[in-house]
N, C-alpha and C positions, 0 to 999 in steps of 0.2 A: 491284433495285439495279443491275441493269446498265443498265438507260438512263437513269441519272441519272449528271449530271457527275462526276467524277472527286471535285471536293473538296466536294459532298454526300455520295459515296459514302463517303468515307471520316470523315464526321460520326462521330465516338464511337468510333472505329474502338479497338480495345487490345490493342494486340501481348499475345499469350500470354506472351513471357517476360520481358516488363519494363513492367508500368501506368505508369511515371514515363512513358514516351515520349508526349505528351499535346498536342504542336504539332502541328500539319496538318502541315509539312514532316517533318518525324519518321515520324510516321503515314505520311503518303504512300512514306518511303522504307522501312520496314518492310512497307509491303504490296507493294512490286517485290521485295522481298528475299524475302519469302515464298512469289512466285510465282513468282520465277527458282529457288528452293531446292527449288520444288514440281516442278521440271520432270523432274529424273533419279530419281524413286519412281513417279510415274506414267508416266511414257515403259516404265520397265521393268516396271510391271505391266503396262501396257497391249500391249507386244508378248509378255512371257512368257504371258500370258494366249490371245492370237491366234495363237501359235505351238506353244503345247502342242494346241491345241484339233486343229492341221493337224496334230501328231504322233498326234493318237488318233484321226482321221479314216483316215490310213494307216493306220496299226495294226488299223483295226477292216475296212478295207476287204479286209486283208491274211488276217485272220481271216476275213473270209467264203467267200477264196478268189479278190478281184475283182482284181487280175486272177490266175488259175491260172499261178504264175512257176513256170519252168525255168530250169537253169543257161545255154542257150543262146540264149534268150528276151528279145530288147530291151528287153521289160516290167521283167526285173527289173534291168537299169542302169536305168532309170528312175528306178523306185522308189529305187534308190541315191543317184541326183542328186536326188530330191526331199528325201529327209533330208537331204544334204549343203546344200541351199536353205536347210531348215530353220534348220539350224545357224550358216549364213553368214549370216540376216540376224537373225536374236537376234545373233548377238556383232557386227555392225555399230550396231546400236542400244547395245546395251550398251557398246562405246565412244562411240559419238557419248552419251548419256546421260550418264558419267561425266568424258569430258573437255570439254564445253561446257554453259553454263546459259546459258537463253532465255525471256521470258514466253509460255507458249505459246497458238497461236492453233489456230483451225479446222481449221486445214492439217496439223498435228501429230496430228491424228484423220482426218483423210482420207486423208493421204497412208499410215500402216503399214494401215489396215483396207482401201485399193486394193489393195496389194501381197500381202495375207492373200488377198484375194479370188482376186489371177491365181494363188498359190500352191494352191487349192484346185482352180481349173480343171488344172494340172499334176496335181496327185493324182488326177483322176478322167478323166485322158486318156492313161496310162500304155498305155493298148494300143494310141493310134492315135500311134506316133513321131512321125508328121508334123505333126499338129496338136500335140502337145507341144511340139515344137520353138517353133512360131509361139506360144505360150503362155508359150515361158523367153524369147523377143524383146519379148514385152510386160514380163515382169517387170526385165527389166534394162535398158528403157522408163523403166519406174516407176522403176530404183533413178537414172538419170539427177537426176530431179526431186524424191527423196529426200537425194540428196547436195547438190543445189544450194539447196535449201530449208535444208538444214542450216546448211551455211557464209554463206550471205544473213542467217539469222538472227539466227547467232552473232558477225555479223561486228556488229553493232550494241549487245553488250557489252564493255566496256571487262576483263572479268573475262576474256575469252577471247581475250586478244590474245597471250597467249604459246600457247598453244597452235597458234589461227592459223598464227604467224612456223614451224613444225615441221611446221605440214601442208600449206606451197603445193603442194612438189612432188604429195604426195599428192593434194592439191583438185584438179588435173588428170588428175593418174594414174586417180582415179575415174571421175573424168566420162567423161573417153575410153576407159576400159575398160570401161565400161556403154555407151556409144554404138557399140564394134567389136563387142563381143558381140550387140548387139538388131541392127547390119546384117548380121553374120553370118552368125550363127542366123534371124533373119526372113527372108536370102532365101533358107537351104538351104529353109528351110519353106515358103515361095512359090514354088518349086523343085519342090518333090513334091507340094504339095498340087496344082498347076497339072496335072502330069501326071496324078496319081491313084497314086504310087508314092509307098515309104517310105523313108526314111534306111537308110542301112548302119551295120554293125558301126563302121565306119570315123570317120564323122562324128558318131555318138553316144557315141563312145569322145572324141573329139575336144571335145568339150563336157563330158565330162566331167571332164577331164583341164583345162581352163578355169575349171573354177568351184571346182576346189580349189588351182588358181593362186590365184584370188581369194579363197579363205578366205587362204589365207598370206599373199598381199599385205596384207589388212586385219589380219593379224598383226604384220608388219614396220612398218606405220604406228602400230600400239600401240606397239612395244616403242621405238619412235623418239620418241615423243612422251613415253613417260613415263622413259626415258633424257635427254632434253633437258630434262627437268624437274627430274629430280635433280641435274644437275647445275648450274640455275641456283640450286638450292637452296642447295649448298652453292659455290655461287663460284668452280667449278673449269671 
């Protein structure tokens, strides 16, 4: 069915909740409604799924002993900020999932299974800081072309236009906050990998202390969008 035209494809097509709907235009707009309604069930399986998987990967790493953390051991702020990873981009997807609908394409599977991927490389580099570092520069790389992907998308439904008008500020605020972190952190990391030395207490504290800026920021963008929504709701 997929390399056949759109209105062969949709030859006999019958919506599950209403067989009257039985015109090709009908048809055809029940099955974009389907697929944009399909989009926030699968996006949140599909990262809770790649996100749990990086939480029992830790967990089990942690169990073996890999790496042997101490209280005053970089390895385990590490491990801190990889949960804290964790966490921030589940609830980044869980809002993008719940406040935009999109038919979604290719890019919508490549783009959270990249970002799964450079998250796995952080889990398993927990004892060399310095290639860690250059590994949290790719992922906030990736988050660049995850937010822009987003809002590209979104901008092409008519359903997500009030949300939009609530998130320009934020549509930059991301972007640019993914692009200061990845030059950052990519050149403290081109920094010490160059030398052959590690980051300090100093700069690993510093990145950390960064990305739970950036959990709260993708907080305040929540509570701003669905605050301007109630209130277009009720007219006030």
């Amino acid at each position: 069915m997929i390399d056949k035209p759109l209105d062969e494809a949709i030859e006999g097509y019958t919506h599950p909740a209403d067989p009257s709907l039985d015109t090709r235009r009908e048809q055809a707009e029940a099955l974009l409604r389907d697929l944009r309604e399909s989009f926030s069930p699968t996006y949140l399986t599909l990262i809770s799924i790649i996100e749990g998987v990086l939480l029992g990967l830790e967990f089990e790493l942690l169990s073996e002993g890999r790496p042997e953390l101490h209280l005053l051991d970089p390895a385990t702020l590490l491990v801190v900020n990889n949960i804290l990873v964790i966490v921030l981009v589940w609830n980044e997807y869980r809002m993008g999932a719940c406040m935009f609908r999109w038919v979604p394409s290719i890019l919508d599977a490549v783009i959270p299974f990249s970002i799964g991927g450079i998250q796995a490389a952080l889990i398993l580099t927990v004892s060399n800081p310095a290639t860690w570092l250059a590994w949290l520069a790719g992922f906030y790389a990736g988050g660049i072309v995850a937010f822009e992907n987003m809002y590209r998308r979104s901008q092409a439904e008519a359903r997500n236009a009030l949300v939009l008008e609530h998130n320009r500020a934020y549509r930059v605020l991301n972007s640019v906050g993914c692009v200061i972190m990845a030059l950052l952190v990519g050149g403290r990391a081109v920094f010490d990998l160059s030398r052959g030395t590690e980051p300090g207490w100093a700069s690993l504290l510093a990145v950390t202390a960064s990305n739970v800026v950036f959990l709260i920021r993708g907080e305040l963008n929540w509570r701003a969008v669905v605050s301007a929504a109630r209130r277009a709701s009720t007219g006030t």
